[in-house]
Backbone as a chain_set.jsonl record, in Angstrom:
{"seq": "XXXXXXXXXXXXXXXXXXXXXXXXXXXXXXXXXXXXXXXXXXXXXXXXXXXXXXXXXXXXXXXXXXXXXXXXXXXXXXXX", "coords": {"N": [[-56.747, -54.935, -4.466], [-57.152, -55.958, -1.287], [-58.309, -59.059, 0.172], [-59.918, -60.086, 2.929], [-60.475, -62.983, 4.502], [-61.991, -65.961, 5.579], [-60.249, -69.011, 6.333], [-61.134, -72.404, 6.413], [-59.356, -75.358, 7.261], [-58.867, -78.992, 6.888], [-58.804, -80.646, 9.232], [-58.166, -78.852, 10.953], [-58.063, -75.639, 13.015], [-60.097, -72.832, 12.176], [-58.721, -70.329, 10.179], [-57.938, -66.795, 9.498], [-56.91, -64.418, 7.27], [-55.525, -62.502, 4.862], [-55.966, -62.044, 1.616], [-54.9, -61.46, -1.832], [-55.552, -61.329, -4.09], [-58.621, -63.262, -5.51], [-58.804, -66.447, -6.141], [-58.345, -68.782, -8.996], [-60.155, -70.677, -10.989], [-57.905, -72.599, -11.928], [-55.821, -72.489, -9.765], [-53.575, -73.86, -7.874], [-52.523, -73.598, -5.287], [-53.549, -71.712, -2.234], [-52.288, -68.375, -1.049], [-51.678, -66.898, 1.15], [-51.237, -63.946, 3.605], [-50.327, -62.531, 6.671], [-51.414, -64.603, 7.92], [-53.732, -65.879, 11.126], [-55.483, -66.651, 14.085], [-58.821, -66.474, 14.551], [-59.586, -64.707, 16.855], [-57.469, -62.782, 16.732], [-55.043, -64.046, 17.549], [-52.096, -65.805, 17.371], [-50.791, -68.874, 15.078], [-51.051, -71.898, 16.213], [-49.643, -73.72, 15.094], [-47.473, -72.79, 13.67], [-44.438, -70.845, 13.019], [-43.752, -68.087, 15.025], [-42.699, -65.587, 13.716], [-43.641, -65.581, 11.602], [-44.991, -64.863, 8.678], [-46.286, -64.775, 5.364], [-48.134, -67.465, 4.175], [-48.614, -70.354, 1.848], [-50.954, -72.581, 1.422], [-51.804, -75.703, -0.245], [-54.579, -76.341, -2.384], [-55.867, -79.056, -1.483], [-56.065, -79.141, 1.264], [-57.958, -77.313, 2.339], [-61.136, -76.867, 3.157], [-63.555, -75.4, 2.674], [-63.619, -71.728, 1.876], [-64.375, -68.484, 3.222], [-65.49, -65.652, 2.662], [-65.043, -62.234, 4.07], [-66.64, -59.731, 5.129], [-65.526, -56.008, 4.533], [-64.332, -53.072, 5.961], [-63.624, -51.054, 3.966], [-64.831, -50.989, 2.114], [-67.182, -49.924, 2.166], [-69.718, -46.67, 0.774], [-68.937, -43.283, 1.298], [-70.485, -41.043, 2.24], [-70.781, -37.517, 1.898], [-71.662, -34.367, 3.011], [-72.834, -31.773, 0.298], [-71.937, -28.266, -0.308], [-73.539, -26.347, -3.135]], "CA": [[-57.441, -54.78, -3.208], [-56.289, -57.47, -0.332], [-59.682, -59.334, 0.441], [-60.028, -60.323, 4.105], [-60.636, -64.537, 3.838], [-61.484, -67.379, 6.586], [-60.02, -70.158, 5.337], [-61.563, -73.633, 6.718], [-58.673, -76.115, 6.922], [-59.167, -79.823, 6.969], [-58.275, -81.144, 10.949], [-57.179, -77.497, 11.721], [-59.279, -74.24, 13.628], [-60.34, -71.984, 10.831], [-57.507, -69.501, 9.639], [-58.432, -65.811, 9.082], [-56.022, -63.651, 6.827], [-55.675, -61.586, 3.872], [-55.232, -62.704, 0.154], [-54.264, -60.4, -2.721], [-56.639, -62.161, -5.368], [-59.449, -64.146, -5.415], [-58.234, -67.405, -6.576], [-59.297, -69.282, -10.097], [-60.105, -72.296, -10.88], [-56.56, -73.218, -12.19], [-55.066, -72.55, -9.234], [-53.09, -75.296, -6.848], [-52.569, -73.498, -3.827], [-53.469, -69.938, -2.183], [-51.117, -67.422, -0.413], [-52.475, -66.114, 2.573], [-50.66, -62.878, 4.23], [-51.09, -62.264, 7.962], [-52.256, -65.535, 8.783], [-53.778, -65.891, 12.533], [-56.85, -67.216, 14.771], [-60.309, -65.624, 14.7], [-59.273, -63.612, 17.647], [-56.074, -62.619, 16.145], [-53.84, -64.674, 18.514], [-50.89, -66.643, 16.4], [-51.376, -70.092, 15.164], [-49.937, -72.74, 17.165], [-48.631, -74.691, 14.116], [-46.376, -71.885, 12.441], [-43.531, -70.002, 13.906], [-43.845, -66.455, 15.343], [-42.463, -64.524, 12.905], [-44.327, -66.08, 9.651], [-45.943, -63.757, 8.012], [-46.913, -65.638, 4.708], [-48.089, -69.119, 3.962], [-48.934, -70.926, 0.925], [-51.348, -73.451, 1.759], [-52.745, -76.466, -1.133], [-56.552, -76.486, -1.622], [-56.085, -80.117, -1.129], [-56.417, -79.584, 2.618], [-58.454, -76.463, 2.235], [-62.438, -77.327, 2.925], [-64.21, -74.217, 1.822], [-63.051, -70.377, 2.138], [-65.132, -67.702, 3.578], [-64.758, -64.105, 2.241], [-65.273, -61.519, 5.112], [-66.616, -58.135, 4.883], [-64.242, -54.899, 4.832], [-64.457, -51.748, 6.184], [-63.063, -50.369, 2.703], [-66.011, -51.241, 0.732], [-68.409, -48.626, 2.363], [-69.372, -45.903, -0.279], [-69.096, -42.763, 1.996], [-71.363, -39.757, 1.369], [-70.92, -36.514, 2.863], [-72.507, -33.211, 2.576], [-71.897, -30.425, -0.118], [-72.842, -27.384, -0.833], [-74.144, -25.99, -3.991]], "C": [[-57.385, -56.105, -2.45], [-58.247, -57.672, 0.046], [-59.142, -60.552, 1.674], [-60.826, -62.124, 4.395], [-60.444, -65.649, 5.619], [-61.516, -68.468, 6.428], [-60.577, -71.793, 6.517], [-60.331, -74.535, 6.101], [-58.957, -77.778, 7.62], [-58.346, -80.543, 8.659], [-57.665, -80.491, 11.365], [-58.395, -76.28, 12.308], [-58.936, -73.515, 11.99], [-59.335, -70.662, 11.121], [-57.943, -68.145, 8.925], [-56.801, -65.144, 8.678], [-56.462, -63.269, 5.315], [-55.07, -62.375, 1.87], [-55.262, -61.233, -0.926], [-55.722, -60.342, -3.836], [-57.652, -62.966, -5.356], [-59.023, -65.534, -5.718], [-59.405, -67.786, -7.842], [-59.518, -70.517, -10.014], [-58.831, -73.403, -11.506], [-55.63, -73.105, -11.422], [-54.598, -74.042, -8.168], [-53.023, -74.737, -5.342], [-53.084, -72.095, -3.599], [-52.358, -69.624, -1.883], [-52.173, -66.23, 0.115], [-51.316, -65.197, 3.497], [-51.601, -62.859, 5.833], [-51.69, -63.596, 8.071], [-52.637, -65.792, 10.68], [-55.014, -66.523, 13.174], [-57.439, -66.155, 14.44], [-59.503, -64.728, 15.469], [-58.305, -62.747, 18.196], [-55.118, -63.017, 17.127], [-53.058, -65.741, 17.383], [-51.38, -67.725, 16.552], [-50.23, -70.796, 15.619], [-48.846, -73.678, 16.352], [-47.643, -74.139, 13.442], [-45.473, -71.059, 13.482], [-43.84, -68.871, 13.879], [-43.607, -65.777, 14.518], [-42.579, -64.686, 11.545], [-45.104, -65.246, 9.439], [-46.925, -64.051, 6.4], [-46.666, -66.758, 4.417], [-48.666, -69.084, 2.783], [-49.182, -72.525, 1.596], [-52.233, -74.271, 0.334], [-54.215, -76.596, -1.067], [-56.296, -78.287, -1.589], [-56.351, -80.67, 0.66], [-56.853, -78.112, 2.959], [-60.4, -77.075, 2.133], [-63.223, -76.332, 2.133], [-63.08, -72.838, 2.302], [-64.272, -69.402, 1.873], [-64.983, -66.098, 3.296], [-65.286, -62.925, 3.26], [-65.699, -60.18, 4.839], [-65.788, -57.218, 5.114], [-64.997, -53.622, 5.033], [-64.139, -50.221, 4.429], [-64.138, -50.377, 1.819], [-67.426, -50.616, 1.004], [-67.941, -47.39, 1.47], [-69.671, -44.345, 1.201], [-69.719, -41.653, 1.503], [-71.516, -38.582, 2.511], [-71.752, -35.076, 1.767], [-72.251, -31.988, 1.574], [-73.01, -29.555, -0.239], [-73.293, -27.068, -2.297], [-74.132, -24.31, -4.066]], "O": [[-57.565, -57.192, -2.998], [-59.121, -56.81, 0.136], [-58.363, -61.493, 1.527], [-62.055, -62.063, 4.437], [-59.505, -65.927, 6.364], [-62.567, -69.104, 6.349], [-59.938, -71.838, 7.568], [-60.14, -74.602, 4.887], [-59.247, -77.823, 8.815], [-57.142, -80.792, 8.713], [-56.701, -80.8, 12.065], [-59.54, -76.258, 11.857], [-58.058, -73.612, 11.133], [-59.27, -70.116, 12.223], [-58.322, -68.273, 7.76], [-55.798, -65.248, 9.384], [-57.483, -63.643, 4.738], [-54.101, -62.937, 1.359], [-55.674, -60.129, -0.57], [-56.545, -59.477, -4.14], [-57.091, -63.944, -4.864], [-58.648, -65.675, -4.554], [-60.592, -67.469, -7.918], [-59.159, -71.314, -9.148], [-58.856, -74.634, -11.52], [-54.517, -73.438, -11.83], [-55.319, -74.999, -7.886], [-53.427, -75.379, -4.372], [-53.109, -71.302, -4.54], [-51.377, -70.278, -2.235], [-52.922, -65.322, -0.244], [-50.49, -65.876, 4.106], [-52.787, -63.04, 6.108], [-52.854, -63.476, 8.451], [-51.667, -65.866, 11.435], [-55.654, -67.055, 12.267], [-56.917, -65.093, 14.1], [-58.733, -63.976, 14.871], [-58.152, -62.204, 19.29], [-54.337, -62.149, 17.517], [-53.753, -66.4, 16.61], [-52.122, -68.038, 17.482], [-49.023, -70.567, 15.542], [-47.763, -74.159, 16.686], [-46.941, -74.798, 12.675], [-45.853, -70.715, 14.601], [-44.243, -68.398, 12.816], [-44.539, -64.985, 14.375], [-41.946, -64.195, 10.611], [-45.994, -64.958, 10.24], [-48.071, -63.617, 6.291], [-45.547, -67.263, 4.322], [-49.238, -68.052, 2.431], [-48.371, -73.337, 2.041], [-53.183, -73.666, -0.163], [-54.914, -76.861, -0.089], [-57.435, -78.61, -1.925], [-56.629, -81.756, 1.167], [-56.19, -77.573, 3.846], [-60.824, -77.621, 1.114], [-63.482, -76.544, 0.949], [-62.018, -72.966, 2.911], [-64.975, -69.364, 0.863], [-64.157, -65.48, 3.968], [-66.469, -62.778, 2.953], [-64.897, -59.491, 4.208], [-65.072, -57.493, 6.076], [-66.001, -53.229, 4.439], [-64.425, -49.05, 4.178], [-64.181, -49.687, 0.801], [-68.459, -50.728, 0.343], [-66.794, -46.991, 1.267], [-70.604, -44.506, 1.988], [-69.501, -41.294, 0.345], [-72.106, -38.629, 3.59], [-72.138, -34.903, 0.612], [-71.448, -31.149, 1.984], [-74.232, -29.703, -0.276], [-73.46, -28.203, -2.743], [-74.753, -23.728, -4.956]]}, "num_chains": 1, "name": "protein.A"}
């Protein structure tokens, strides 16, 4: 399940996109799918047609995990 992530980067605007995995604590870098601005407009530092990055937590401040539409339990009506 892809979990929806706004990543805080160190002397950069904060970076909203999708990761696969949570990350552990043995990891070195993420891998972020769909990377883009808050208000999904492309980032100015990556070329147009990037689609994933692998960024080091060494210039990673925190990471924000976003709520999803997928994770509502839906309950409809039956009969009996």
């Amino acid at each position: 399940m892809p979990y929806t992530v706004l990543i805080h980067i160190s002397n950069e605007e904060a970076v909203v996109g999708e990761i696969d995995e949570l990350p552990t604590k043995g990891d070195q870098n993420i891998t972020v799918n769909n990377p883009r601005k808050r208000d999904g407009k492309d980032l100015n530092f990556l070329q147009a047609d990037v689609s994933i990055v692998i960024w080091p937590w060494r210039v990673i401040n925190f990471i924000e995990l976003l709520p999803s539409d997928t994770d509502e339990e839906i309950i409809g009506f039956v009969r009996e």
